[in-house]
MOPAC internal coordinates of N, CA, C and O (Angstrom, degrees):
PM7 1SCF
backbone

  N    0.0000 0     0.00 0     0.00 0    0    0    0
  C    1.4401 1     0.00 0     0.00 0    1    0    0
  C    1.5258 1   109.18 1     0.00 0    2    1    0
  O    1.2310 1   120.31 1   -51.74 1    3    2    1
  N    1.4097 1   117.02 1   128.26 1    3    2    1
  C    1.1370 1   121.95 1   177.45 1    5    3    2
  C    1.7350 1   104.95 1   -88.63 1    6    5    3
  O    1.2310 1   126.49 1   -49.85 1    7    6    5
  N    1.7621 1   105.12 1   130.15 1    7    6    5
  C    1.4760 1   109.04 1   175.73 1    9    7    6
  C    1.5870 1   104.68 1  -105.63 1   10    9    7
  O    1.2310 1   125.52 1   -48.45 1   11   10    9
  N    1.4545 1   107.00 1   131.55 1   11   10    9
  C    1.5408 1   104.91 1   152.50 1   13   11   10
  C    1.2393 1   132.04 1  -106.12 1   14   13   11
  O    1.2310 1   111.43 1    32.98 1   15   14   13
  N    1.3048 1   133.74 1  -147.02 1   15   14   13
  C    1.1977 1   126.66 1  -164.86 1   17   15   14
  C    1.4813 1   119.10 1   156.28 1   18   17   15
  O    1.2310 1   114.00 1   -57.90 1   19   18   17
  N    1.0171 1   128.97 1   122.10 1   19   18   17
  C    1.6832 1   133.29 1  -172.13 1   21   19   18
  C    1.6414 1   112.64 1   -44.93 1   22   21   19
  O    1.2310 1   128.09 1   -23.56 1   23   22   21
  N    1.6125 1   102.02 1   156.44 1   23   22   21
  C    1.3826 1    88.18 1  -163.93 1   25   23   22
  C    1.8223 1    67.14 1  -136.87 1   26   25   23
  O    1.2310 1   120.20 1   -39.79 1   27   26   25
  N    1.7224 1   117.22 1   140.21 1   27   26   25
  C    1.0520 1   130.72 1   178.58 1   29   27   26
  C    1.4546 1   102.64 1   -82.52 1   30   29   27
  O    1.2310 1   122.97 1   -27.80 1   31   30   29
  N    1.3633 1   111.92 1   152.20 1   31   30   29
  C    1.6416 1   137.19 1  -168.98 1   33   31   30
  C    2.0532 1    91.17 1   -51.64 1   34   33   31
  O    1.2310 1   119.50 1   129.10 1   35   34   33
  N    1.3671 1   118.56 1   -50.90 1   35   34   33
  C    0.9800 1   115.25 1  -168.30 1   37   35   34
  C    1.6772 1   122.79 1   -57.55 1   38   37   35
  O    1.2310 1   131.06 1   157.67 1   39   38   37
  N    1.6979 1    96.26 1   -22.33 1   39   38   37
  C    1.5860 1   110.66 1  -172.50 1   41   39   38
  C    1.4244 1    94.33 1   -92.69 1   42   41   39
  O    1.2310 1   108.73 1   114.85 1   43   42   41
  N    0.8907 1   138.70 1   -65.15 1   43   42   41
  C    1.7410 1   148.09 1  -165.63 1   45   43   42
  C    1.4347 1    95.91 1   -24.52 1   46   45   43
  O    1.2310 1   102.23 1   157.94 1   47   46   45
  N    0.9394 1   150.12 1   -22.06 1   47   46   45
  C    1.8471 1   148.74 1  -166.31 1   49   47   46
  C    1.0878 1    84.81 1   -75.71 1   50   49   47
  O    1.2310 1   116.88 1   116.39 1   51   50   49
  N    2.0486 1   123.54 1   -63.61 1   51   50   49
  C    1.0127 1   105.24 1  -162.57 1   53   51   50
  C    1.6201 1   130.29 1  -103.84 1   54   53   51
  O    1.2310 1   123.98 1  -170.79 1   55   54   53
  N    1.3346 1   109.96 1     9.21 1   55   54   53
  C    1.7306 1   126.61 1   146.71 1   57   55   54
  C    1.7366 1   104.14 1   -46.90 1   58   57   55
  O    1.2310 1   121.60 1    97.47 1   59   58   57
  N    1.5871 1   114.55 1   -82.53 1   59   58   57
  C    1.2473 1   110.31 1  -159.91 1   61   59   58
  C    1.7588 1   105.53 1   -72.61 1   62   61   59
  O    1.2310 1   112.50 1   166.97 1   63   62   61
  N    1.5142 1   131.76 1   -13.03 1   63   62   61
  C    1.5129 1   126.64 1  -178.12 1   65   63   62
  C    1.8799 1    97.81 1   -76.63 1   66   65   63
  O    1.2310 1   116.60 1   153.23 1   67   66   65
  N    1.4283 1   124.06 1   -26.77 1   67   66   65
  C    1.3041 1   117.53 1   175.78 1   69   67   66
  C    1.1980 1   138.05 1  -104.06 1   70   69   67
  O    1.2310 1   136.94 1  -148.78 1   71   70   69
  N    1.8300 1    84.80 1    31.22 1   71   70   69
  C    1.5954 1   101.06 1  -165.91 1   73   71   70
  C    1.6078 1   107.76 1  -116.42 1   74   73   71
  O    1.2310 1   127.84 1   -47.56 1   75   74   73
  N    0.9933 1   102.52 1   132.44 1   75   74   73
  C    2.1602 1   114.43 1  -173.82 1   77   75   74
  C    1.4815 1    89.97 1   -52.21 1   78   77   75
  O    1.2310 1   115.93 1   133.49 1   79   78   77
  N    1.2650 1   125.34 1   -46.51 1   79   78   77
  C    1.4698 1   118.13 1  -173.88 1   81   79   78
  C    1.6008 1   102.85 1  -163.13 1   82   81   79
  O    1.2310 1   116.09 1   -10.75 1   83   82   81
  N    1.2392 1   125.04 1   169.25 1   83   82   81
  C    1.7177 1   126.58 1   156.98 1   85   83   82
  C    1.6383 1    94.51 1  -114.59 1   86   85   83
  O    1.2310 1   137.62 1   -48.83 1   87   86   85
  N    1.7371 1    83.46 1   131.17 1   87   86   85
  C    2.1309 1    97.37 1   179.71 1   89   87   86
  C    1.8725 1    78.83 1   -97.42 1   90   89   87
  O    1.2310 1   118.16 1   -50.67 1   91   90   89
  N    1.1097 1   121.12 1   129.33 1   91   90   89
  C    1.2349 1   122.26 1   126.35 1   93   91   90
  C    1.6140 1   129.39 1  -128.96 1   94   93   91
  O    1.2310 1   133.99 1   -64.67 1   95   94   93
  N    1.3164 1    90.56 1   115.33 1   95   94   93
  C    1.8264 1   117.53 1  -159.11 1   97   95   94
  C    1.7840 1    92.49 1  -100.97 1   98   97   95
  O    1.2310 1   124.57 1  -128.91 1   99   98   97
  N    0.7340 1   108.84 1    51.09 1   99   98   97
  C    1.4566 1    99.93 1  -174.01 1  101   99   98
  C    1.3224 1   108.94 1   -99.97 1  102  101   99
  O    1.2310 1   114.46 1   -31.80 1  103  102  101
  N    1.6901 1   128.10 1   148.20 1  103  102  101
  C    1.6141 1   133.48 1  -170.36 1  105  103  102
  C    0.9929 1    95.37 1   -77.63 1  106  105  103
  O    1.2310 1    98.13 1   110.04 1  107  106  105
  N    1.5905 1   156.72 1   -69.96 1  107  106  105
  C    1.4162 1   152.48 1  -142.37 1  109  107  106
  C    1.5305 1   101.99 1  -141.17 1  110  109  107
  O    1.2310 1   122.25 1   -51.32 1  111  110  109
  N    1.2847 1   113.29 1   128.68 1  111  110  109
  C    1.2763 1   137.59 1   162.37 1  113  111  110
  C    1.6328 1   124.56 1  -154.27 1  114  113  111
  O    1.2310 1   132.46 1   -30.17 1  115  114  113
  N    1.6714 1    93.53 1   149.83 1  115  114  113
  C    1.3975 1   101.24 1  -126.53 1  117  115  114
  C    1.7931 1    81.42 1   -99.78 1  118  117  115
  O    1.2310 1   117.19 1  -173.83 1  119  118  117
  N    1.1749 1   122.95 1     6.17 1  119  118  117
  C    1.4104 1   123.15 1  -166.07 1  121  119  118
  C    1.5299 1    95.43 1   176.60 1  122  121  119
  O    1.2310 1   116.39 1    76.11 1  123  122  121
  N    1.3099 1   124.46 1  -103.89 1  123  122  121
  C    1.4286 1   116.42 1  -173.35 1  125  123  122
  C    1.5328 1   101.09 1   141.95 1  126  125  123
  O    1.2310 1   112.94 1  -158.96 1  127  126  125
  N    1.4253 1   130.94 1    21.04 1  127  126  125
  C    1.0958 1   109.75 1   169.72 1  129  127  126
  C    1.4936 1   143.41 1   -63.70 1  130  129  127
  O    1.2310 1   124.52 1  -168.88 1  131  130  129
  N    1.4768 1   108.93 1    11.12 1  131  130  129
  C    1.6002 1    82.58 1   179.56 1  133  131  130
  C    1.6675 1    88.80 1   -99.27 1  134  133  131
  O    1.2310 1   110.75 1   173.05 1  135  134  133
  N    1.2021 1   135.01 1    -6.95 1  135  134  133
  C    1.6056 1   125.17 1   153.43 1  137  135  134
  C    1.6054 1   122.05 1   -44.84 1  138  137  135
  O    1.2310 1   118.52 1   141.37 1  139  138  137
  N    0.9186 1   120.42 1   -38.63 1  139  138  137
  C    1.4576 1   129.44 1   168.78 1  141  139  138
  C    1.8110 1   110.89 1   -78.26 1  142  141  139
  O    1.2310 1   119.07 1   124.55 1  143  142  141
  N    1.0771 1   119.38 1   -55.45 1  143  142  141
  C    1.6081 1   110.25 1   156.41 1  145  143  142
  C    1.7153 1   124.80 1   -36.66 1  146  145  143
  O    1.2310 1   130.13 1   127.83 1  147  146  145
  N    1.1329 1    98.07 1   -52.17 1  147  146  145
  C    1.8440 1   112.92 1  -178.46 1  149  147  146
  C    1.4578 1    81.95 1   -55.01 1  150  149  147
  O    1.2310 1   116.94 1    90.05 1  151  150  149
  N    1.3056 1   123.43 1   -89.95 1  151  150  149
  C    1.7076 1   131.46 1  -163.78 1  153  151  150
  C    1.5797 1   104.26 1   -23.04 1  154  153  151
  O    1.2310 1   124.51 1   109.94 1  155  154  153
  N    1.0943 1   108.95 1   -70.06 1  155  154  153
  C    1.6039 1   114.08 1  -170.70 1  157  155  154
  C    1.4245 1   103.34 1   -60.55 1  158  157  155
  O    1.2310 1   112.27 1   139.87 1  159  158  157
  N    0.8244 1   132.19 1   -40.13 1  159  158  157
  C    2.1113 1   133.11 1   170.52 1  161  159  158
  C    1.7457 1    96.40 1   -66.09 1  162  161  159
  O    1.2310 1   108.42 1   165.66 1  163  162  161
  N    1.4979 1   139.25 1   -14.34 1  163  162  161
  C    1.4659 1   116.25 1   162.05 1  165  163  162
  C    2.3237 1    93.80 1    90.60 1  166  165  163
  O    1.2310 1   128.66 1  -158.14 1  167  166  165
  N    1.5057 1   100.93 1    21.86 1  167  166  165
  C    1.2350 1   103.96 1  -176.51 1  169  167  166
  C    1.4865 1   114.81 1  -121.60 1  170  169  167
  O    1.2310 1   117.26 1   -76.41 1  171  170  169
  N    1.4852 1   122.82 1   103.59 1  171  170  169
  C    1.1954 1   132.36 1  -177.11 1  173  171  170
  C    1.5863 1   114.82 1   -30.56 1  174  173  171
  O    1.2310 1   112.46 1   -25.30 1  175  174  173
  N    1.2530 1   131.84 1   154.70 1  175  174  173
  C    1.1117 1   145.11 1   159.62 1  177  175  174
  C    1.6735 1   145.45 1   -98.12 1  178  177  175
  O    1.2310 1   112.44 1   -74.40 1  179  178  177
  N    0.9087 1   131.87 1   105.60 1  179  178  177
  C    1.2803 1   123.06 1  -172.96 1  181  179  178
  C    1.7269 1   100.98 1  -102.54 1  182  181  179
  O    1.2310 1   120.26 1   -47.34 1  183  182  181
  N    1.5136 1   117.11 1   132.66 1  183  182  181
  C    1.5794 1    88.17 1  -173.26 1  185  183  182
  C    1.8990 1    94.14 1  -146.37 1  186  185  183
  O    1.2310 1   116.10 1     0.48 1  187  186  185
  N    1.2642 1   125.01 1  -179.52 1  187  186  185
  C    1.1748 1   128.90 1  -164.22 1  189  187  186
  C    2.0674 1    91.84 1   -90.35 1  190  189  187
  O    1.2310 1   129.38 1   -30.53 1  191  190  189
  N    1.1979 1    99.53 1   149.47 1  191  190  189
  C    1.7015 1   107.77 1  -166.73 1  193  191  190
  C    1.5519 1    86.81 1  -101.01 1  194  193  191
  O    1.2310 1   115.56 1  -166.81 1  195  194  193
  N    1.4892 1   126.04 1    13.19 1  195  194  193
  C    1.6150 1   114.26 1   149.62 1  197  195  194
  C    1.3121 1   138.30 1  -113.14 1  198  197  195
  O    1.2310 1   104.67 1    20.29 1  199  198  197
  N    1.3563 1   145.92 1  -159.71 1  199  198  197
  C    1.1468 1   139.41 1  -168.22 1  201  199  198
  C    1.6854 1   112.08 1    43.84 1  202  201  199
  O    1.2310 1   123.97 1    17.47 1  203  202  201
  N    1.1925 1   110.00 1  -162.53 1  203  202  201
  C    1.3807 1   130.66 1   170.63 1  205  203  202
  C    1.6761 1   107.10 1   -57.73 1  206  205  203
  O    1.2310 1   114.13 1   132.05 1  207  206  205
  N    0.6980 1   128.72 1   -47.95 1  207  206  205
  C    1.9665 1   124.97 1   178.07 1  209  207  206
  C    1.7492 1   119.40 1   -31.48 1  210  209  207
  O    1.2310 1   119.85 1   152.04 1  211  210  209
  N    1.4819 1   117.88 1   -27.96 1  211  210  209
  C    1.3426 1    98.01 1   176.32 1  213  211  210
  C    1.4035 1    91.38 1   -91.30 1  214  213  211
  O    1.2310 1   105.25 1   141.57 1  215  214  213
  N    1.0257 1   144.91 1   -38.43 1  215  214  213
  C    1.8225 1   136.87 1   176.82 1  217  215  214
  C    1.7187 1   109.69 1   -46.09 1  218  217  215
  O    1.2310 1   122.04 1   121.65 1  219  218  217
  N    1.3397 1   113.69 1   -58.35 1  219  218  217
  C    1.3549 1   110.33 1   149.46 1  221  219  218
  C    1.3914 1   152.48 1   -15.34 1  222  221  219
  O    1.2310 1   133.24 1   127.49 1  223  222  221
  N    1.2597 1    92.01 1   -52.51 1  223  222  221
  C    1.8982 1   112.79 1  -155.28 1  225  223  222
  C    1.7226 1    98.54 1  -116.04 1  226  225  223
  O    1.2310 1   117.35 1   143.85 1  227  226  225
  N    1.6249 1   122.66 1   -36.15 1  227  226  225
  C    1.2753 1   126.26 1   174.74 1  229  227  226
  C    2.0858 1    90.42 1    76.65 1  230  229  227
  O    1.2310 1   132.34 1    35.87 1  231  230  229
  N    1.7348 1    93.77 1  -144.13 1  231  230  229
  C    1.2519 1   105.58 1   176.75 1  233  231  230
  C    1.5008 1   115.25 1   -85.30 1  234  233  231
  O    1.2310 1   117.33 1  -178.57 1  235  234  233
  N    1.1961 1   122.69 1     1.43 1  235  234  233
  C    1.8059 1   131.94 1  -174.95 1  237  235  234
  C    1.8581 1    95.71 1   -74.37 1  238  237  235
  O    1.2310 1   118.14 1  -162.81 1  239  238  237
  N    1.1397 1   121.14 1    17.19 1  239  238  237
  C    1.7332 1   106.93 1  -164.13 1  241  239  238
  C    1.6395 1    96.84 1  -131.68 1  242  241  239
  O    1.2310 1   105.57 1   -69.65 1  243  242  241
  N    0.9433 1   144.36 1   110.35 1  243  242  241
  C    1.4272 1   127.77 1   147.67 1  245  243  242
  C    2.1426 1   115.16 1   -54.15 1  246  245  243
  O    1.2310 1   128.26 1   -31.27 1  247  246  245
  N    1.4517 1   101.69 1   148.73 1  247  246  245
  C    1.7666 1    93.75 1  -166.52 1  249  247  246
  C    1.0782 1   103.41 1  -126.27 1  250  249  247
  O    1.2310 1   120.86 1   -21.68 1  251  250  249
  N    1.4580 1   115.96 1   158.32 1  251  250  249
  C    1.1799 1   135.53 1  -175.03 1  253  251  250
  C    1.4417 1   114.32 1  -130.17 1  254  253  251
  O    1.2310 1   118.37 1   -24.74 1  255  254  253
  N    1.7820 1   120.71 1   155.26 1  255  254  253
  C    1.7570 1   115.95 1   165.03 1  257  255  254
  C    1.3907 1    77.12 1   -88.64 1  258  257  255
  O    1.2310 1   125.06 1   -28.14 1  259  258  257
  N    1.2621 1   107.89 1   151.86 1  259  258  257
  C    1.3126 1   161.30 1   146.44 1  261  259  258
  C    1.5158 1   113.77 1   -18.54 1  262  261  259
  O    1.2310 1   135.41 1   110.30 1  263  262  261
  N    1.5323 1    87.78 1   -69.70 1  263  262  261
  C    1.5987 1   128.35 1  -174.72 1  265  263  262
  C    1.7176 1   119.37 1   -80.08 1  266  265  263
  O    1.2310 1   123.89 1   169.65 1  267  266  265
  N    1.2818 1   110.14 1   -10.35 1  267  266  265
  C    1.1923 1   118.64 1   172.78 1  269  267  266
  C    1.5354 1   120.85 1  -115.72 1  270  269  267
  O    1.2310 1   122.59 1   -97.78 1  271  270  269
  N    1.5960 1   112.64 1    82.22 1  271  270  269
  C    1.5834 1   113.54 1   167.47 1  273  271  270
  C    1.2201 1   133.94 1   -33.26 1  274  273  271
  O    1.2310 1   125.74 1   140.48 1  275  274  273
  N    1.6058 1   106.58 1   -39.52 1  275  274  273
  C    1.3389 1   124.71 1  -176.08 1  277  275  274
  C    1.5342 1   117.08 1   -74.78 1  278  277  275
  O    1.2310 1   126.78 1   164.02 1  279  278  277
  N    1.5971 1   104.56 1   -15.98 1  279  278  277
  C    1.5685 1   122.35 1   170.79 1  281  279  278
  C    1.2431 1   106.10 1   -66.02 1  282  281  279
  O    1.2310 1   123.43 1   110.05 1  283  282  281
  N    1.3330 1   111.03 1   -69.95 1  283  282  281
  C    1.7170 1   129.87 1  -164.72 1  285  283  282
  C    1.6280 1    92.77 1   -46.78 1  286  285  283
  O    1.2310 1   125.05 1   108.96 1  287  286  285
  N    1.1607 1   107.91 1   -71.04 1  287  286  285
  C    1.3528 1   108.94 1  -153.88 1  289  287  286
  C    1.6158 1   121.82 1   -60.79 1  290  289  287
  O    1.2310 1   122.19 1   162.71 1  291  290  289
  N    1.4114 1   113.41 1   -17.29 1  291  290  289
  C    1.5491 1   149.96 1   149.70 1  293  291  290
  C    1.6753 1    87.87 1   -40.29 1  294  293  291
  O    1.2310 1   123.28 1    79.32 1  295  294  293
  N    1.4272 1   111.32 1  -100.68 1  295  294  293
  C    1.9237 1   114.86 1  -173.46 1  297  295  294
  C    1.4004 1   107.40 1   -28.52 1  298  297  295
  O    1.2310 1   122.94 1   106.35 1  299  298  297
  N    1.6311 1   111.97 1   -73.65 1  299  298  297
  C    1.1977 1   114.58 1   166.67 1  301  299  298
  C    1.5200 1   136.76 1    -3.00 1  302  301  299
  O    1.2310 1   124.82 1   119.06 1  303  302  301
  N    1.6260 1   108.36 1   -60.94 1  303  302  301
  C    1.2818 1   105.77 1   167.13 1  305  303  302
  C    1.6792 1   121.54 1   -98.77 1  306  305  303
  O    1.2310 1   119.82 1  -165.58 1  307  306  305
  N    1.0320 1   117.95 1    14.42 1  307  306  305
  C    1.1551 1   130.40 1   169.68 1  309  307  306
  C    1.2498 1   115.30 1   -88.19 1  310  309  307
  O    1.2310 1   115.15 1   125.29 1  311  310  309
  N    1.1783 1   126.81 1   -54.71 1  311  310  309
  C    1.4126 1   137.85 1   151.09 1  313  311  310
  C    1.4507 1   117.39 1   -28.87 1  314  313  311
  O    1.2310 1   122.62 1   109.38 1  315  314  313
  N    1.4241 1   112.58 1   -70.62 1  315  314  313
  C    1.1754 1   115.75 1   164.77 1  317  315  314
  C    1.5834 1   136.24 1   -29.58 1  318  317  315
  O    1.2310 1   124.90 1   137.88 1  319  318  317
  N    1.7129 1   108.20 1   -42.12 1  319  318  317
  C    1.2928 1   112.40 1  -177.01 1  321  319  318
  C    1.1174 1   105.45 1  -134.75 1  322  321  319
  O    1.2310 1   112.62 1  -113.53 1  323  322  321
  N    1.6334 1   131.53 1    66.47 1  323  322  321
  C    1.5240 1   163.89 1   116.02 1  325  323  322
  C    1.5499 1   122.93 1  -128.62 1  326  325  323
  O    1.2310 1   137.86 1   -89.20 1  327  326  325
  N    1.7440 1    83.00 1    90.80 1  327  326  325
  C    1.9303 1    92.32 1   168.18 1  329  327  326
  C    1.7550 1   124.88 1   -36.24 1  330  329  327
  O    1.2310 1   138.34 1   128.12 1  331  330  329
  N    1.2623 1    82.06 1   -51.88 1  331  330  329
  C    2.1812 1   103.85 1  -170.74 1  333  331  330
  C    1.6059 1    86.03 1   -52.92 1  334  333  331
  O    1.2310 1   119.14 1   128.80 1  335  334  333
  N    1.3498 1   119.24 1   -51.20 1  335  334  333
  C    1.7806 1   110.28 1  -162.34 1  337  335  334
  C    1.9270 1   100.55 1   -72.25 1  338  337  335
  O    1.2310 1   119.75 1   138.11 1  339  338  337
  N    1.1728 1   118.09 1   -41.89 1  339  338  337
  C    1.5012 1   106.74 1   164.55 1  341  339  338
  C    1.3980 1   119.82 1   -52.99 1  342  341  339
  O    1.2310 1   111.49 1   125.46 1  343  342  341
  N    1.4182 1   133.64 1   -54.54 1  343  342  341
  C    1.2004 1   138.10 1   164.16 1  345  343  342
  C    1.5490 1   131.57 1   -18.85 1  346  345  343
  O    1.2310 1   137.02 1   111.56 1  347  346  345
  N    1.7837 1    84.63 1   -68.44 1  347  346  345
  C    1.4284 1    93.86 1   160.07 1  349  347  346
  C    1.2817 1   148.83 1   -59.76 1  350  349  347
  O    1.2310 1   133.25 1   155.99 1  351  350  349
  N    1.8418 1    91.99 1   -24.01 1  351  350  349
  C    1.6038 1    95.19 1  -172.04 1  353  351  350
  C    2.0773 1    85.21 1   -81.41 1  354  353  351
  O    1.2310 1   120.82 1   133.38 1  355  354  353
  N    1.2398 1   116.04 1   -46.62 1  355  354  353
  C    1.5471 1   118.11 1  -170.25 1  357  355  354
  C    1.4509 1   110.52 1   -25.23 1  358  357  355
  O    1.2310 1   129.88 1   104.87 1  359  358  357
  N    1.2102 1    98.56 1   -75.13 1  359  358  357
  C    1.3852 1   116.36 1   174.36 1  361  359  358
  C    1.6755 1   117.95 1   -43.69 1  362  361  359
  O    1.2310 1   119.40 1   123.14 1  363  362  361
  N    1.4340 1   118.74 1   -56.86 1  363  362  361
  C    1.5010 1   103.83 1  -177.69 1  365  363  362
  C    1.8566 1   104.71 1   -80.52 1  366  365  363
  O    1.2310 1   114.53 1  -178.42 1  367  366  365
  N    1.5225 1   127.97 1     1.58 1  367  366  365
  C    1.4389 1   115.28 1   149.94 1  369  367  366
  C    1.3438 1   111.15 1   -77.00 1  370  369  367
  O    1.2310 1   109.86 1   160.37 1  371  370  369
  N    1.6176 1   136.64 1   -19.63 1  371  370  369
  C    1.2025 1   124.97 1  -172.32 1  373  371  370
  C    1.5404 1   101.31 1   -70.38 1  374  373  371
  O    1.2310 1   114.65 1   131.55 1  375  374  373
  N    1.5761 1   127.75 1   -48.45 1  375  374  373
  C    1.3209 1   138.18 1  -172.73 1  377  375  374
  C    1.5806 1   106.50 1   -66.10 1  378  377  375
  O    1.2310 1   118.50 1   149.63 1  379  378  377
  N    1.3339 1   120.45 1   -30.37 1  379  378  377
  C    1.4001 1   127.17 1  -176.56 1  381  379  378
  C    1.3435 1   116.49 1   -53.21 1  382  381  379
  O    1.2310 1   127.43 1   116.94 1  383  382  381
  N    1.7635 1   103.31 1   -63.06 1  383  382  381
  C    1.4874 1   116.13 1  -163.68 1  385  383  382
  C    1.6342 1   105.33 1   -86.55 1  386  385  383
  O    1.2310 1   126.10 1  -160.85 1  387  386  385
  N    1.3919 1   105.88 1    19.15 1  387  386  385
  C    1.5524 1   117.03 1   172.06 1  389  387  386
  C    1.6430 1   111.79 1   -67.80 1  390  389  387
  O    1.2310 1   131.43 1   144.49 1  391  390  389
  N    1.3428 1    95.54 1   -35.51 1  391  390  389
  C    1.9376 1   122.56 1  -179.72 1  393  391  390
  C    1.5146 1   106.56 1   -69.51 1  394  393  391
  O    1.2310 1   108.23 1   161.62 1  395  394  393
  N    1.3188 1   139.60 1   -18.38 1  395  394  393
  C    1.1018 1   128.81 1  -145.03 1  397  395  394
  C    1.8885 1    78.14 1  -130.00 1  398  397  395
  O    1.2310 1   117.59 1   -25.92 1  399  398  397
  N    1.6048 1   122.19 1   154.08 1  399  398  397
  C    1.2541 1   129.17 1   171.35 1  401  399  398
  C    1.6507 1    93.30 1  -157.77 1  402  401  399
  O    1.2310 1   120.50 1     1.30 1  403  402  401
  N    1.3679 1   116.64 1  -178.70 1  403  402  401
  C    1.6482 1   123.15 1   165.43 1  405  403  402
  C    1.3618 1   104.36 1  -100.72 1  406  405  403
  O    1.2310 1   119.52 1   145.87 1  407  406  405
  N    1.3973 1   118.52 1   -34.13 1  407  406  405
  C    1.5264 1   128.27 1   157.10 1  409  407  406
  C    1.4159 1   116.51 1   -33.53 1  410  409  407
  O    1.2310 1   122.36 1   107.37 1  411  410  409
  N    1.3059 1   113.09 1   -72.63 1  411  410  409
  C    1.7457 1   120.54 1   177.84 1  413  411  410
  C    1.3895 1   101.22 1   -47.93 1  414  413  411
  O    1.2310 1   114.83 1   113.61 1  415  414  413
  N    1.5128 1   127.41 1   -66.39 1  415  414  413
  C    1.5032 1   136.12 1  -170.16 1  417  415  414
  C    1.3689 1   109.25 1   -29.88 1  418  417  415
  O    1.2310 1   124.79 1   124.66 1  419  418  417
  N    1.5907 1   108.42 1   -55.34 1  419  418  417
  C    1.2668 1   126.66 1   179.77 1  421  419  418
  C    1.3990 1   131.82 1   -52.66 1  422  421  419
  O    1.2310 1   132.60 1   138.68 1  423  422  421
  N    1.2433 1    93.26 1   -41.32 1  423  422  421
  C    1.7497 1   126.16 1  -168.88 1  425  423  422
  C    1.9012 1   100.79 1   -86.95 1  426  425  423
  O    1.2310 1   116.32 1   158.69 1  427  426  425
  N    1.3837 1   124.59 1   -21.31 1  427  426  425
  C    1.1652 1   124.69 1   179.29 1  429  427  426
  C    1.5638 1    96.96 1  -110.75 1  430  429  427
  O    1.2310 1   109.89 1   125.31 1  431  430  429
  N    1.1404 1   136.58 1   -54.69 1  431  430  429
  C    1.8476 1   128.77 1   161.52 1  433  431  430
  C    1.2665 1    93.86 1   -27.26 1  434  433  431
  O    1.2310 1   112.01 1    96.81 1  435  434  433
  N    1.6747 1   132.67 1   -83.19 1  435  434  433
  C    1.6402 1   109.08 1  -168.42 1  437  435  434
  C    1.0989 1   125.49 1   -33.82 1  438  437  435
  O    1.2310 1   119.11 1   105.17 1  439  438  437
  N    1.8282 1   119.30 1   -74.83 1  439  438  437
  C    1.6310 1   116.51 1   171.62 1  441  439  438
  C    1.3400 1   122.56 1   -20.58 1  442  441  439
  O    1.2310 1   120.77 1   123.07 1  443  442  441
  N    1.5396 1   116.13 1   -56.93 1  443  442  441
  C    1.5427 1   104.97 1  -170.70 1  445  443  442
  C    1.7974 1   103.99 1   -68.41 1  446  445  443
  O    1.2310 1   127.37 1   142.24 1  447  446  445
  N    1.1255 1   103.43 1   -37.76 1  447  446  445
  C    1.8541 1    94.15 1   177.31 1  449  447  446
  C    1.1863 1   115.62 1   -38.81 1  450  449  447
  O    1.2310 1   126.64 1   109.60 1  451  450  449
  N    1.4794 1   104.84 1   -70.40 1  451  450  449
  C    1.2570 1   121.41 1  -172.64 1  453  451  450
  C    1.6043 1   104.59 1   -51.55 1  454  453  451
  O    1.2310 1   123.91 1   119.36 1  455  454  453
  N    1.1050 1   110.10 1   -60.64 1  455  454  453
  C    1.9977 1   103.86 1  -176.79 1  457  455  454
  C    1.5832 1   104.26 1   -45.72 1  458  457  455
  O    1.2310 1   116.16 1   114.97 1  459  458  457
  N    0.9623 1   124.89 1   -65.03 1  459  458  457
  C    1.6042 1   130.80 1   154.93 1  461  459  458
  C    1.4225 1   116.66 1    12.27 1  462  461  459
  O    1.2310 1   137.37 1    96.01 1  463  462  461
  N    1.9483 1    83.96 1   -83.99 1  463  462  461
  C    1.5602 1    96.06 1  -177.37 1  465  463  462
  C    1.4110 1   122.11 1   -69.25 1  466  465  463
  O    1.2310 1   122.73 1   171.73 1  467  466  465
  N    1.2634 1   112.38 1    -8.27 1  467  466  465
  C    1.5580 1   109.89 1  -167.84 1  469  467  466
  C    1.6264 1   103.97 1  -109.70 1  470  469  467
  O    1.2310 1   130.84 1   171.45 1  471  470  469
  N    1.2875 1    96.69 1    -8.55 1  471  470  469
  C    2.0776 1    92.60 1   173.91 1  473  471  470
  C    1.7830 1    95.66 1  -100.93 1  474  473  471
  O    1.2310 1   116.47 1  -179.92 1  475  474  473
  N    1.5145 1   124.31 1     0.08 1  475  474  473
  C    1.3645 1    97.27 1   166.79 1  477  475  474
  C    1.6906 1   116.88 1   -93.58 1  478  477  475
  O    1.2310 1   129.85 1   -34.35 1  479  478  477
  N    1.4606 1    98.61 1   145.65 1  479  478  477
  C    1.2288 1   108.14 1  -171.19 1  481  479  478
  C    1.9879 1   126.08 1   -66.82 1  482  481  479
  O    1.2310 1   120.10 1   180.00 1  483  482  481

């Protein structure tokens, strides 16, 4: 039996920096942050080609169905044994999650409030 177990914000640098890649194949996601974590740790992505994740991830992601194991695990080892294709993906997540801040988040959450509050009557 495989056990897991939470890994604190402080450790996660070095989960996703010693990781060949993060697969997240997941059906619904509501945002995608640990894709943006991977990027900023310099750790390729493999991610599910539904929900919010290709809006997310852009071209920095190699994709996967969801629904097809035999897919994932296909990228998976492909990934694995082409450096240049890790590289590449590293690098265009490093430029990716350049777009994303808590600042901006913040700074666009106000606007819509405010537009909000000021178009109700």
């Amino acid at each position: 039996m495989v056990e897991t177990c939470y890994v604190c914000a402080e450790d996660s640098r070095f989960v996703y920096g010693g990781a060949t890649a993060l697969v997240f194949a997941s059906w619904y996601e509501g945002f995608g942050l640990p894709v943006l974590e991977a990027f900023a740790c310099g750790t390729p992505v493999i991610a599910s080609r539904v929900a919010s994740l290709p809006e997310v991830a852009g071209d920095a992601a190699a994709y996967v169905d969801p629904a097809k194991p035999e897919e994932i695990a296909a990228v998976m080892s492909e990934l694995a044994g082409d450096e240049s294709k890790r590289r590449e993906l590293a690098a265009k997540g490093a430029e990716r999650v350049k777009n994303y801040s808590w600042e901006k988040t913040s700074e666009l959450t106000w606007q819509a409030l405010d537009k909000a509050l000021s178009d109700t009557p």
